[in-house]
C-alpha positions as CSV (number, residue, x, y, z in Angstrom):
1,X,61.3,132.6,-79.8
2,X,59.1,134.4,-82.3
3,X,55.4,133.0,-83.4
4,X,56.6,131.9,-86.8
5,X,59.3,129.8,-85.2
6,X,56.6,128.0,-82.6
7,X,54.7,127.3,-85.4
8,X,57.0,125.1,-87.4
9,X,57.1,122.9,-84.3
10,X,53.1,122.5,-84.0
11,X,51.4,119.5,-84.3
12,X,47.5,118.4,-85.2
13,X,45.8,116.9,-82.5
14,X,45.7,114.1,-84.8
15,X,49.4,114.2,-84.7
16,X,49.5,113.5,-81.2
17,X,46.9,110.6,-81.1
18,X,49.4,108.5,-83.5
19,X,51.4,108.1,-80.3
20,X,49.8,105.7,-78.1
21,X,51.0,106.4,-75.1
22,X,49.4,103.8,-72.6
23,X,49.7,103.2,-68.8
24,X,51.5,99.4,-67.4
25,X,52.5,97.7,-64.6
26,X,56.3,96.5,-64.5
27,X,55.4,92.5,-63.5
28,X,59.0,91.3,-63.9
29,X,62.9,92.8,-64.3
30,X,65.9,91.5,-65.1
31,X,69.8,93.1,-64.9
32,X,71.0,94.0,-68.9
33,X,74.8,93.7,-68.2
34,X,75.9,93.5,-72.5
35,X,74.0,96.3,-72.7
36,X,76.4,99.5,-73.9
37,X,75.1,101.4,-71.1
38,X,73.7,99.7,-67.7
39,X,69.9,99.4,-67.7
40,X,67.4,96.8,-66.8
41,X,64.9,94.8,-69.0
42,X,61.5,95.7,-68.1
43,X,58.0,93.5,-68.6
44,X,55.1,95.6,-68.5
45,X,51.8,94.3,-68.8
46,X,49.3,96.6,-70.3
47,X,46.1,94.8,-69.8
48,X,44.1,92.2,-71.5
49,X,44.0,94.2,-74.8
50,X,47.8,94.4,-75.2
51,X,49.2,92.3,-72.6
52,X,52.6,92.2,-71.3
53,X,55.5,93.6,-73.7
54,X,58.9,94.1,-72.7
55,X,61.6,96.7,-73.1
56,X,65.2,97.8,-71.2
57,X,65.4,101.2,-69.8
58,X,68.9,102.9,-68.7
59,X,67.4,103.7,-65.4
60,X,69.7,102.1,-63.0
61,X,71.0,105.9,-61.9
62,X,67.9,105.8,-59.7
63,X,66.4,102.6,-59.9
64,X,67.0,98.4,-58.5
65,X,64.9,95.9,-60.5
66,X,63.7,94.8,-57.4
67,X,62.2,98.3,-56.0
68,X,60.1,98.8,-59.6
69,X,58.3,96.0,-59.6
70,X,54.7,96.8,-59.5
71,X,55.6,100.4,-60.3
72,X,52.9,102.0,-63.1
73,X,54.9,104.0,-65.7
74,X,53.9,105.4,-68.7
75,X,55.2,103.7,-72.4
76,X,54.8,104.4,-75.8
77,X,53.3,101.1,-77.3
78,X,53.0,101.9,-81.1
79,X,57.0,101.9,-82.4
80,X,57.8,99.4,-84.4
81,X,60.1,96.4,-82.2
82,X,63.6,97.8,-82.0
83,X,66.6,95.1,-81.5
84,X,69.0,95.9,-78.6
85,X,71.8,93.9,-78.6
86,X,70.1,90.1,-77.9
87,X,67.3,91.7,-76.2
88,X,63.8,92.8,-78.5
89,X,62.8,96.1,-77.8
90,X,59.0,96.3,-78.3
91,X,58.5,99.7,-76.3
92,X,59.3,102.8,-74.7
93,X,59.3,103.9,-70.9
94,X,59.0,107.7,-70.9
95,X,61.1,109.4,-67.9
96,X,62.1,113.3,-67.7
97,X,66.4,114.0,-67.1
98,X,67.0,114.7,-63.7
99,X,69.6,117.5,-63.1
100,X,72.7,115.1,-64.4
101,X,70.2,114.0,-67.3
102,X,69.8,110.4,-65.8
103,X,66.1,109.0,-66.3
104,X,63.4,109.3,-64.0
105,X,60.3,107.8,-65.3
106,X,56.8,109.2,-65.0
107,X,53.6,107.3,-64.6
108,X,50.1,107.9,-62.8
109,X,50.3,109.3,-59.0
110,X,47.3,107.6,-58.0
111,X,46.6,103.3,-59.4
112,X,45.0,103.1,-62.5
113,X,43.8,100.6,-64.8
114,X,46.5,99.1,-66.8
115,X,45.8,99.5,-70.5
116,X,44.7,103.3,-69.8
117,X,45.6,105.8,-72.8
118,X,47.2,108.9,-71.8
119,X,45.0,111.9,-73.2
């Protein structure tokens, strides 16, 4: 890739503080069966300052809605809601493809306070 081309694809550090990216706890699941594609609906509370907003997440290559409760993960918090079938979207779990490009989410290794912006 030459220089010029790596720098169309740069971004401001100002850029990347319009994504707020905050850390949550999953306090509740539920199984998302109309849903095109099997996932789960997620609750995640993020603290007194946001509280708890919820979300589904096709995640159920590697993931029960019983084992991720209490599991940290990483969300962006800042889209606008998004309407998934009957379900309100309001934001979204991050996750890296594993090697047959189903989700594995990322959060904190160690606890951390919920509400916690990723920097």
């Amino acid at each position: 890739m030459s220089h010029e081309a790596e720098g169309q694809n740069s971004i401001s550090f100002d850029d990347f503080l319009k994504v707020d990216v905050r850390v949550g706890t999953i306090v509740a699941t539920e199984s998302f069966p109309e849903a095109r594609r099997p996932a789960i609906k997620l609750w995640v509370d993020f603290g007194p300052d946001i509280g708890v907003k919820k979300t589904s997440a096709q995640i159920t290559a590697h993931y029960t809605s019983h084992e991720i409760l209490g599991r940290q993960v990483a969300a962006v918090v800042n889209f606008p809601p998004k309407q998934i079938g009957k379900f309100m979207s309001e934001i979204l779990v991050l996750g890296f493809p594993d090697a047959k490009g189903e989700v594995v989410m990322i959060g904190p290794d160690r606890p951390v306070p919920n509400g916690g912006r990723l920097y």
